[in-house]
C-alpha positions in Angstrom: 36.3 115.5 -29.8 33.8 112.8 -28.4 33.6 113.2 -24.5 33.1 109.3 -23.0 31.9 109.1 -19.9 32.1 106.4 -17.1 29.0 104.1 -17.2 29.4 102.1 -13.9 29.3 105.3 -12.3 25.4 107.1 -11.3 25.8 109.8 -9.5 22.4 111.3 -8.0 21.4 114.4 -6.6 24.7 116.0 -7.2 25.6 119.3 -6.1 22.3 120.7 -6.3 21.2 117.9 -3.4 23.9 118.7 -0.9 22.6 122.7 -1.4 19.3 120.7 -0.1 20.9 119.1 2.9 22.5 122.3 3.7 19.4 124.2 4.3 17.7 121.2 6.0 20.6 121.3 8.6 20.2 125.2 8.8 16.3 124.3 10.0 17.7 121.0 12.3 20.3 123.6 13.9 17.4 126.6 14.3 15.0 123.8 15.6 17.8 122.6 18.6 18.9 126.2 19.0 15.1 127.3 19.6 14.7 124.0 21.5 17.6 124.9 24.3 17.0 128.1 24.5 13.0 127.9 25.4 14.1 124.8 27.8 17.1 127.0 29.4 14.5 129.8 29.7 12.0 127.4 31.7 14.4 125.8 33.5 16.2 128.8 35.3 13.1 131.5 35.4 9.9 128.6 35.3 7.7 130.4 32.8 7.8 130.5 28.8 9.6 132.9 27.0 6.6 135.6 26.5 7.4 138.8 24.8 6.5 141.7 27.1 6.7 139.6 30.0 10.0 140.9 32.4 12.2 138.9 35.0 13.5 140.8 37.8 17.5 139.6 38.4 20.3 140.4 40.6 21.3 143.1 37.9 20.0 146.6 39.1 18.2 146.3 35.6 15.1 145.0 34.5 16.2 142.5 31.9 13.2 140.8 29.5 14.2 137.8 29.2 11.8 136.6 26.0 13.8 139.5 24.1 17.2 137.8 25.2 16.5 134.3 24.2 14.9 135.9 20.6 18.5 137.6 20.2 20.4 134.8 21.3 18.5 132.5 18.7 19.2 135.0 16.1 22.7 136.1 16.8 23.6 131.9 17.3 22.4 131.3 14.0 23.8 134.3 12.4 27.5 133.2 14.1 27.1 129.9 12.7 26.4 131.3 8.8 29.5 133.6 9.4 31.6 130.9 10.3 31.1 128.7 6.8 28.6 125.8 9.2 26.4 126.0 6.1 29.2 125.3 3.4 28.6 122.6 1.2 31.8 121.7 0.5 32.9 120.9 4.3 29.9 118.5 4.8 30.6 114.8 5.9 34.4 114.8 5.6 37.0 116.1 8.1 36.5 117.9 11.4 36.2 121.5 9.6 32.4 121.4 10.1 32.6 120.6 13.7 35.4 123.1 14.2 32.9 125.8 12.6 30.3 125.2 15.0 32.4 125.1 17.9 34.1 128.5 17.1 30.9 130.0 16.1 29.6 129.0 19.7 32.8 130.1 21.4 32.9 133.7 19.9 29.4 134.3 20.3 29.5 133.2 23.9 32.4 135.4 24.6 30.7 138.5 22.5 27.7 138.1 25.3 30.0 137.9 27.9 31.9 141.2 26.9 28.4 143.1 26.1 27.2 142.1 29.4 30.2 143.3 31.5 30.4 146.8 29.7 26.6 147.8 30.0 26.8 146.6 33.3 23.6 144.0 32.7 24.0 140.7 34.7 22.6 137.9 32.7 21.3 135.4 34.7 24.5 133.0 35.3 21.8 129.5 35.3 20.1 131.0 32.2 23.9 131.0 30.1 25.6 127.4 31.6 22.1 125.7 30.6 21.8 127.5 27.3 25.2 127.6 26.0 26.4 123.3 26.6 23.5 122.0 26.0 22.6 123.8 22.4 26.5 123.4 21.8 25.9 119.0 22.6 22.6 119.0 20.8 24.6 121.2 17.9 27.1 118.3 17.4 25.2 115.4 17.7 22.6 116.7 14.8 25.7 116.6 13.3 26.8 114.0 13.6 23.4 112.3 12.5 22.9 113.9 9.3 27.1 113.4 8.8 26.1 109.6 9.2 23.1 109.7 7.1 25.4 111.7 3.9 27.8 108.9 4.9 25.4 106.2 3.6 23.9 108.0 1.2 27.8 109.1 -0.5 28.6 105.4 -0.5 25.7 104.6 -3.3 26.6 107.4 -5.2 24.1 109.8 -4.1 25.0 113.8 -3.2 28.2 113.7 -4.6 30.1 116.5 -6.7 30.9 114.9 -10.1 34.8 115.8 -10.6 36.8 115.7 -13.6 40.6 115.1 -13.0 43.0 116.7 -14.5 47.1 116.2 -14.9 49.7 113.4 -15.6 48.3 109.7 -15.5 51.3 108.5 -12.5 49.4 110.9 -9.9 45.9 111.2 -11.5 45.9 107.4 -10.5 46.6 108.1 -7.4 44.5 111.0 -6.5 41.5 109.0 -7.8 42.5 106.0 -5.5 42.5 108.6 -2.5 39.8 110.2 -3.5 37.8 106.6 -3.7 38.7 105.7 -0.7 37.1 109.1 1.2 33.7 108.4 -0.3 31.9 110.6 2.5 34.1 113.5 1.1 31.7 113.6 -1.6 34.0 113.4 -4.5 33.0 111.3 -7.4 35.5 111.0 -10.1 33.6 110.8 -13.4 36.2 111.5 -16.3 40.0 112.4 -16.6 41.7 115.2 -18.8 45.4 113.7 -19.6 47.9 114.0 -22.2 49.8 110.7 -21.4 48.5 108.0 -24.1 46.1 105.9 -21.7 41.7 105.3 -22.2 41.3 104.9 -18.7 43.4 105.3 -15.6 42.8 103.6 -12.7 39.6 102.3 -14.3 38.4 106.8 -15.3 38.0 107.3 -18.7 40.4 109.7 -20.4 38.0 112.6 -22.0 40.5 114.8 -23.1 43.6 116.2 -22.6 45.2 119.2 -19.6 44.3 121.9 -22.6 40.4 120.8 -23.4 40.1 120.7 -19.4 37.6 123.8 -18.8 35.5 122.8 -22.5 35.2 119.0 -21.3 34.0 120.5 -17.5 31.5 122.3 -18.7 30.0 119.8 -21.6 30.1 117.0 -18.7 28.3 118.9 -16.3 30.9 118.1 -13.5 30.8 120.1 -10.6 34.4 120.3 -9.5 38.0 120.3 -11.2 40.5 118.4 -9.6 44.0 119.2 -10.7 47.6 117.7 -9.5 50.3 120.3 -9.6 52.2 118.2 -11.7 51.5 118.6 -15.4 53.2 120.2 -17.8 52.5 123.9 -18.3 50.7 123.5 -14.8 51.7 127.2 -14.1 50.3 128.6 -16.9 47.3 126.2 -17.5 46.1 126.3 -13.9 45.3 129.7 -14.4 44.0 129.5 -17.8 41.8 126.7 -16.4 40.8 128.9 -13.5 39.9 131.9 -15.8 37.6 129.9 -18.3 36.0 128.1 -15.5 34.6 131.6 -14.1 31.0 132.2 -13.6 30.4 128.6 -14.8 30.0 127.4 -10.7 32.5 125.0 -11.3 35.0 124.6 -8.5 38.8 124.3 -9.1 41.0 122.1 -6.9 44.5 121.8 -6.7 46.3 118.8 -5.2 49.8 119.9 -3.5 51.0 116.4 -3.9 51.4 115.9 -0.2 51.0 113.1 1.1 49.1 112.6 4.8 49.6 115.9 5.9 46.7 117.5 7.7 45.2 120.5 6.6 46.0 122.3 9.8 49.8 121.8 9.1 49.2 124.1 5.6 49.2 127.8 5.5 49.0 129.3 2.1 50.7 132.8 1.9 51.6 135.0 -2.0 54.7 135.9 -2.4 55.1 137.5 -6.0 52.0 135.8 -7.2 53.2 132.6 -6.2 50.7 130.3 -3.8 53.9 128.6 -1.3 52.8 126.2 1.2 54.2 126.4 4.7 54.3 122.9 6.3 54.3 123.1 9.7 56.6 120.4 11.6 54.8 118.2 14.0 54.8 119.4 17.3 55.5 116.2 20.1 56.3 118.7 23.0 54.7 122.0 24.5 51.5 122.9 26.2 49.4 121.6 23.4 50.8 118.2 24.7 50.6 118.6 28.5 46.8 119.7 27.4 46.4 116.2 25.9 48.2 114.3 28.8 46.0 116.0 31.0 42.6 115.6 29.3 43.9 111.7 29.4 44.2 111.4 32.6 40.9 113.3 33.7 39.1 110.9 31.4 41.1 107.5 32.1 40.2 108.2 35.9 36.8 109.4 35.5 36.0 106.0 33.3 38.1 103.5 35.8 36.0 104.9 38.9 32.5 104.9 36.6 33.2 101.6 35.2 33.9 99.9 38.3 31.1 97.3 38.6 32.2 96.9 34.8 35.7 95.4 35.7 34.3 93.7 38.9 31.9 91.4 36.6 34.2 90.5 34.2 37.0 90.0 36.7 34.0 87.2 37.5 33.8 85.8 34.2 37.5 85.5 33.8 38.4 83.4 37.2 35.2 81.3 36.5 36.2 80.2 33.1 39.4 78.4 34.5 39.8 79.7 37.6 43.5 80.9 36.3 44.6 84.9 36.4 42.4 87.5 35.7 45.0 90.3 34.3 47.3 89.6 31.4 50.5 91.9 31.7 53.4 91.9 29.0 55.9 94.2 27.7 55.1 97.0 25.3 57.3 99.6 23.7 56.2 103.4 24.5 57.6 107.1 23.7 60.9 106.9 22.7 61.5 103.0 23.1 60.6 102.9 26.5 59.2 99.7 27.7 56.2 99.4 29.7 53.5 96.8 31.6 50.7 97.3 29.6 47.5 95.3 31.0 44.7 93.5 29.5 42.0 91.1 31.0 43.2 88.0 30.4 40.9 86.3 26.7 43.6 83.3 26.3 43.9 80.2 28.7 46.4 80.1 30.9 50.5 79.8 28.6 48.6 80.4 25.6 52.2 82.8 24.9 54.0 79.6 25.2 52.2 77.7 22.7 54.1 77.7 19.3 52.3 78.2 15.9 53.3 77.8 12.3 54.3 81.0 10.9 52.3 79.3 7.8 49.5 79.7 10.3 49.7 83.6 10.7 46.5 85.3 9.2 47.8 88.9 10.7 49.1 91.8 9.2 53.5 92.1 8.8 54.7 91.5 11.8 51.6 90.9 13.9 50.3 87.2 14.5 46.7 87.1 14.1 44.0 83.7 14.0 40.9 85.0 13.4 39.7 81.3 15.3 42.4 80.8 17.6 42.0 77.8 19.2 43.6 79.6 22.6 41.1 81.9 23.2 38.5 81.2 25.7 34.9 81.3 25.4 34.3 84.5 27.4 37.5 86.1 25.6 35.7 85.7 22.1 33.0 87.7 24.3 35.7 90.1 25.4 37.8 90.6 22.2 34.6 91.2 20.1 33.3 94.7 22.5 37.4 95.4 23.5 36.4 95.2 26.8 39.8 93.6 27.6 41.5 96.6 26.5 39.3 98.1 30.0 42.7 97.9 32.5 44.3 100.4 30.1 42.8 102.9 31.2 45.2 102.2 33.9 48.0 102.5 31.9 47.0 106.0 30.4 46.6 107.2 34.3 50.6 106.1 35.2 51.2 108.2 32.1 52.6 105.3 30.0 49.8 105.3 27.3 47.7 108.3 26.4 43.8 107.5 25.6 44.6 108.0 21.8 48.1 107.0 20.0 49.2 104.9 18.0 49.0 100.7 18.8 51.4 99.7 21.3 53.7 97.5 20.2 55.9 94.2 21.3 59.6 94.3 20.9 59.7 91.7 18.6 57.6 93.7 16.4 60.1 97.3 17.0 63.4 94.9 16.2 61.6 94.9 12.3 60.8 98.7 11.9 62.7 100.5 9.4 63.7 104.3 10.2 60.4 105.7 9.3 58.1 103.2 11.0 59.9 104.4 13.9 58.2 107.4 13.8 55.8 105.4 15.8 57.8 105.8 19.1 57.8 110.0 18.5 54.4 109.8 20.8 53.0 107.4 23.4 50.8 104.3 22.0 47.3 104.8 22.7 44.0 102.4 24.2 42.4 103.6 20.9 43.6 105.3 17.9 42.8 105.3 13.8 43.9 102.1 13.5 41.2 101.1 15.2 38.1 102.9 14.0 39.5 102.2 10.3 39.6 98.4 10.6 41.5 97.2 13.5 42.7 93.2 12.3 41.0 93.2 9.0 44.2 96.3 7.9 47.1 95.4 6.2 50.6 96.1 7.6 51.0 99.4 5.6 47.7 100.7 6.1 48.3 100.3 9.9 51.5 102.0 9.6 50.3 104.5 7.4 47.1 105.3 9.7 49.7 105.4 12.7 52.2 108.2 10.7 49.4 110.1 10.0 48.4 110.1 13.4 51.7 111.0 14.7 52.5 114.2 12.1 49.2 115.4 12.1 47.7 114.8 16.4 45.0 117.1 17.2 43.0 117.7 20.1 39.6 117.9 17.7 41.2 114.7 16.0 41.4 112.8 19.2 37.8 113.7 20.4 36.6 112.7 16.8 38.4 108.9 16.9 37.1 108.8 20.8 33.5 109.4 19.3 34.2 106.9 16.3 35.5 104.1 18.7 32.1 103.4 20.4 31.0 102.3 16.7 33.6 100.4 15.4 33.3 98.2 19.0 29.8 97.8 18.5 30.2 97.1 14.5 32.9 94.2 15.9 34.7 94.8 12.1 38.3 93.4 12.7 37.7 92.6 16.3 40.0 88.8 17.0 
């Protein structure tokens, strides 16, 4: 059997590289956590953390302090290893890694809190509410930095796993296309194993066939096998594969087949030797949801008093370009069909709705009309449009409770009359100043993908998913991509 591999395709560093970046963000994360804890430790007692040295609290016990903050290094560190923050395979894709470090921090923080209530020893209360937030904040944004530096490096081809493919050629295209298209997942397809008569699918060479799958891993060097559940024999040839792919560190995947369902939604449980998926149904009412509506309108009001002088010069700007209105106010559709005022500062001249184009003309998206140089917006709207800062008088909208700070894109009626029964979906939750469709594209997406962004949204809301688009919207406005 000759094994052909992919030539357009370099992929350096490899597994053995990401092992590299984990342990350099194991020094980054001991680095901050010494960092907060020495400043939380000068801050609230005004001396340096110096073994043998004791400070004198309201506790009836003589707590030393140095000896606190060197446990509390230790013990953060130790809670992050024990909650997988150092696993490869969870770096620069998906909000596990955050979610690791967040419950690592939570858990420890409530341990502390439990030991120091039943040995009666009062930690000081500014020590802890300096310590904790600020090592938590300087935890996710070190993140986030080396997140965005994998990013760039994945989309060259750099500290990727090399992954052979393996099942029938209709969904190994497809599971290459997705995997593609999440290039800071780290997945690099580099050959397929298929039975179906094909060379290449979707561009992959075929290597070999579902049977030779484990022989062809291991001669290629790949790092992972990615399997559909869809090929014949797959019940008896995933475990085959599995067994002749032990002890090689070779890791075995296995696609479901479903398609933009979140991992949260997917509990696993054996029944008879038999791996069944529970899919969870969306959830659009409950506490999880009055959580969300009331995170929204903490924020929304928080930003509309902050951003105050914001609105009041660009209320300026707007009356001196033409002297005409400064708010724009039409109709949107929200939850369930209901229609709304949703308000935006005004970017158009004065009746640009009443202006009729060719639908020849149309460079948007379905049923979306879209000029990327429309002749009707004015000078300080191009200014506007490209940092959203007409979408600013939303925020408005999310406090009266008719949009929430992330949804899906609220749309016009025009645009609900065309909807088929599952675009509908849409209406299931209310639209939203910001959402994926806007950190994935905004204009520049095609109808589907905006609808398919929007679905996904809607079966698969979190409150970690929100916080992660909120974070992602301040660079897609400053990146301008699809911003007309």
């Amino acid at each position: 059997m000759v094994i052909r591999s992919d030539p357009a395709l370099q992929v350096t560093h490899g597994r053995a590289g990401v092992l590299r970046v984990a342990r350099w963000i194991a020094v980054t994360d001991g680095l901050v956590v010494i960092w907060a804890v020495i400043g939380a430790h000068i801050l609230r007692f005004s001396s340096l953390p110096i073994i043998g040295q004791s400070v004198t609290t309201t506790s009836a016990l003589e707590v030393e302090y140095s000896w606190v903050s060197a446990a509390v290094v230790v013990l953060w560190l130790w809670a992050l290893r024990l909650h997988n923050a150092y696993d490869a395979r969870m770096f620069g894709h998906g909000t596990q890694e955050y979610r690791a470090v967040l419950t690592g921090t939570w858990r420890l923080f409530a341990t502390l809190a439990i030991i120091s209530y039943l040995s009666k020893i009062e930690l000081a209360r500014g020590y802890v509410l300096i310590a904790f937030p600020v090592e938590l904040l300087a935890l996710l944004v070190t993140r986030r930095l080396w997140r965005t530096w994998l990013g760039a490096r994945r989309s060259h081809g750099e500290y990727a796993d090399r992954v052979l493919v393996v099942g029938d050629a209709s969904h190994l295209a497809a599971l290459i296309r997705d995997l593609r298209a999440a290039s800071d997942a780290g997945f690099a397809v580099v050959g397929a194993c298929c039975s179906d008569p094909a060379t290449d699918i979707d561009g992959v060479a075929v290597v070999g066939t579902e049977e030779d799958a484990a022989t062809v891993a291991q001669r290629m060097s790949v790092d992972v096998v990615a399997s559909v559940a869809s090929w014949r024999n797959a019940t008896d040839g995933l475990r085959k594969l599995g067994w002749a792919l032990e002890g090689t560190g070779i890791d075995l995947v296995v696609s479901p087949g479903l398609v933009d369902v979140a991992g949260p939604r997917i509990h696993s449980r054996p029944v008879a030797g038999l791996p069944l998926l529970y899919v969870e149904v969306p959830t659009f009412t409950g506490p999880r949801r009055l959580a969300k509506t009331a995170f929204d309108v903490a924020a929304a009001l928080t930003l509309f008093i902050i951003l105050q002088p914001v609105f009041l010069v660009v209320s300026l700007l707007v009356w001196l370009e033409d002297r005409g209105p400064i708010v724009y106010s039409q109709n949107r559709v929200g939850i369930g069909g209901r229609r709304f005022v949703m308000h935006k500062f005004r970017s158009m001249m004065v009746g640009a709705d009443q202006i009729a184009f060719d639908a020849a003309a149309n460079e948007g998206a379905g049923p979306l009309f879209k000029l990327r140089d429309d002749p009707r917006v004015t000078r300080i709207g191009k200014f506007l449009r490209r940092f959203s800062l007409d979408e600013l008088p939303q925020l408005w909208n999310v406090i009266c409770l008719d949009m929430s700070l992330v949804g899906p894109r609220p749309p016009l009626a025009s645009e609900v009359a065309t909807y088929d029964e599952d675009v509908h979906r849409r209406l299931l939750v209310k639209p939203g100043l910001t959402g994926l469709w806007q950190v994935s594209g905004r204009s520049d997406l095609s109808w589907e993908d905006s609808v398919r962004l929007d679905l996904y949204y809607v079966e698969n809301w979190s409150f970690t998913g929100d916080l992660r688009i909120l974070w992602r919207t301040s660079r897609a406005v400053f990146e301008r991509r699809g911003a007309y």
